[in-house]
C-alpha positions in Angstrom: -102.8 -120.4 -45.4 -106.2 -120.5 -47.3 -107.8 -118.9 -43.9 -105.2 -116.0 -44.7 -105.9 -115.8 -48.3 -109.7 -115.8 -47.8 -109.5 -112.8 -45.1 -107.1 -110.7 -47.5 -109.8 -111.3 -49.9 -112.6 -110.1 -47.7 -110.8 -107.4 -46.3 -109.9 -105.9 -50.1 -113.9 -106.7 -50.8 -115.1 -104.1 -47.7 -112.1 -101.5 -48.6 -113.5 -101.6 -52.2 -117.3 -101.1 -50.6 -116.2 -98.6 -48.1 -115.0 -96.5 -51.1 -118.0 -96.8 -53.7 -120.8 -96.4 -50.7 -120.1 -93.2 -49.7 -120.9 -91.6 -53.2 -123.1 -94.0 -54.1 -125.7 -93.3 -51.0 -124.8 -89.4 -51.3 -126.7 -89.9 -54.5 -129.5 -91.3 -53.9 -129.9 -89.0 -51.3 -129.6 -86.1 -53.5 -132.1 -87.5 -55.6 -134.7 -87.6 -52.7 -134.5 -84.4 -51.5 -134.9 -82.8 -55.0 -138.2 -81.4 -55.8 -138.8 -81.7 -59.2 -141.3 -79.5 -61.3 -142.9 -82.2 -63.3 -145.5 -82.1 -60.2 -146.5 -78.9 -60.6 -149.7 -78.1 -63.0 -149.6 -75.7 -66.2 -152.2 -74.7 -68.2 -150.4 -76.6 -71.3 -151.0 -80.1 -69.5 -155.2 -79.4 -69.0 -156.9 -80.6 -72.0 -160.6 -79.8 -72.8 -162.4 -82.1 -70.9 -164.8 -84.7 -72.7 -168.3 -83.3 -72.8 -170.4 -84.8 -69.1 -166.8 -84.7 -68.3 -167.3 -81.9 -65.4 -165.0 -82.5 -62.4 -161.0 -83.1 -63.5 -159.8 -83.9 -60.1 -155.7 -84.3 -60.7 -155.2 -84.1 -57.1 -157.3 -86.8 -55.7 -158.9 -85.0 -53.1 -163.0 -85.9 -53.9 -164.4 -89.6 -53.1 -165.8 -91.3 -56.4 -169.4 -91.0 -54.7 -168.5 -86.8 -54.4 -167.4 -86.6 -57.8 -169.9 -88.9 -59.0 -173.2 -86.7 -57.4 -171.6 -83.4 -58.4 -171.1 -84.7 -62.0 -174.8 -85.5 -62.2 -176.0 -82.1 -60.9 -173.5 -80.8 -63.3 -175.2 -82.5 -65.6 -179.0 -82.0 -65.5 -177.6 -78.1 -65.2 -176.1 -78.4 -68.2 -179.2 -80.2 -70.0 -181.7 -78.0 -69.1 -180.1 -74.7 -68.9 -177.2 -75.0 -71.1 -174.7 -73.4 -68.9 -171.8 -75.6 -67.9 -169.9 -75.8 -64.9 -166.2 -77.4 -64.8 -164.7 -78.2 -61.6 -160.6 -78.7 -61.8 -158.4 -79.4 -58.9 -154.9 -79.2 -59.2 -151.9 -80.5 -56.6 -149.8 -77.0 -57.4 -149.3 -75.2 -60.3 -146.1 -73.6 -62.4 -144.0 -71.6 -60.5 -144.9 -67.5 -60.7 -148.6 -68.8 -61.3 -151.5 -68.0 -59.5 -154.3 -69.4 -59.5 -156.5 -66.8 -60.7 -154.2 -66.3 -63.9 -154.4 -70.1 -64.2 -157.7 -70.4 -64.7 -158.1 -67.3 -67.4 -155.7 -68.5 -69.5 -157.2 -72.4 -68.9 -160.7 -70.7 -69.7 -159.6 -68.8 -72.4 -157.3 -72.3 -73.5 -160.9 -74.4 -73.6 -163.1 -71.8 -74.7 -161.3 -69.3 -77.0 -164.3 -67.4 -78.5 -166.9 -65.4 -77.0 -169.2 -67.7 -77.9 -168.2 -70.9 -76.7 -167.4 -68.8 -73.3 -170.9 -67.2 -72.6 -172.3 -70.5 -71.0 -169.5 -71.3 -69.6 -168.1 -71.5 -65.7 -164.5 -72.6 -64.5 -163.9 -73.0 -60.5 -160.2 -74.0 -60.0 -158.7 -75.3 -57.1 -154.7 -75.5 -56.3 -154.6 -78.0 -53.4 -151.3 -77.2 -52.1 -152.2 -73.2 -51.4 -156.2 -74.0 -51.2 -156.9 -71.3 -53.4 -159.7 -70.8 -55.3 -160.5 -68.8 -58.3 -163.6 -68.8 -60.6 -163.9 -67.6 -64.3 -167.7 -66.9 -65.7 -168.8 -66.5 -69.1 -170.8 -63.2 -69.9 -174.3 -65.0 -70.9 -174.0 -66.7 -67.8 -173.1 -63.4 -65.6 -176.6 -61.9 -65.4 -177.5 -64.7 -62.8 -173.9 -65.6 -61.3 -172.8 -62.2 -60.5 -168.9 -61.4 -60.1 -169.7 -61.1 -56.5 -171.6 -64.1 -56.3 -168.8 -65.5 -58.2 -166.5 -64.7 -55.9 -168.2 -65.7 -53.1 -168.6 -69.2 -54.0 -164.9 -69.2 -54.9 -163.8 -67.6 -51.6 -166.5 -68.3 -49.0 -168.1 -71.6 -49.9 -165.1 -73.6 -51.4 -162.4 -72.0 -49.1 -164.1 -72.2 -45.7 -164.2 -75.7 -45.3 -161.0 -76.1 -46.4 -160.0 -73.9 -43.5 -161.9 -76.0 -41.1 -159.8 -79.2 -41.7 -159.1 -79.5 -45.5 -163.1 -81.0 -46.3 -163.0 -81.0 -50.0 -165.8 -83.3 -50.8 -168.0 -80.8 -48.4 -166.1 -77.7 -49.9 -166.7 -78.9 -54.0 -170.5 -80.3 -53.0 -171.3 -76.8 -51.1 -169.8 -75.2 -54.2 -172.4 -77.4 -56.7 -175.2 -76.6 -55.1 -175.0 -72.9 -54.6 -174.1 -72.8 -58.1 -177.0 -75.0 -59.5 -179.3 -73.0 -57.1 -178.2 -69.6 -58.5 -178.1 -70.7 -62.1 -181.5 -72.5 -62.3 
């Protein structure tokens, strides 16, 4: 009799499970599949970066050492020619952004008078696209052309990405053609 009681008490027990596990694991798998936008990147979320504070790398794609050596030649740009260079990488950004308009309205966001744009260089990278889009300021423009601009933003970030995703190689590349032409 207390066999028959304890079965009839199991058997209510996996009717009762059977009826809250079907909703219960269609949740959770409607949670996973869900894509939320809090990933994404807006210009609202960038703040103005610390001063020696030159590579904001959100989506983790340089090695410390990268980041490290690219700050420093940031740096000793900045010291002896007053130009600054800012490197930001980004996982994805807002939807209907690209990343050219990104990176005006961050530039125009961190530098919003003429003045505190003319020294100023912005190279932004959205890692989910790998697309590249550079904004110069105008003292800064009779060395770094538009077309040289563009070139480091298109050719020499964008073609090792192509090869194989090489973002340490692509940022470094970037640096140095940048220091070069602006010393």
């Amino acid at each position: 009799m207390m066999m028959r009681s304890l079965l009839n008490t199991l058997y209510r027990w996996q009717q009762q499970c059977r009826r809250w596990l079907l909703p219960v694991l269609s949740i959770v798998l409607m949670t996973q599949l869900i894509v939320f936008p809090a990933h994404a990147t807006g210009v609202y979320q960038m703040t103005k970066p610390a001063p020696g504070n030159w590579v904001i790398d959100k989506a983790e794609v340089l090695s410390r050492v990268n980041e490290g050596a690219i700050s420093s030649s940031l740096d000793k740009l900045a010291k002896k020619t007053g130009t600054e260079i800012h490197f930001v990488i980004i996982r994805r950004l807002d939807y209907g952004e690209t990343i050219e308009t990104f990176t005006n309205a961050l530039f125009e966001k961190w530098f919003p008078t003429p003045e505190e744009q003319a020294n100023q260089v912005l190279l932004a990278l959205d890692n989910l696209t790998n697309d590249a889009a550079i904004r110069t300021g105008d003292e800064v423009k009779s060395l770094l052309t538009d077309e040289i601009a563009r070139s480091v933003a298109q050719e020499t970030v964008l073609l090792p990405l192509r090869e194989g995703e090489k973002y340490n190689q692509a940022f470094r590349g970037a640096s140095d053609r940048l220091v070069a032409v602006l010393t």
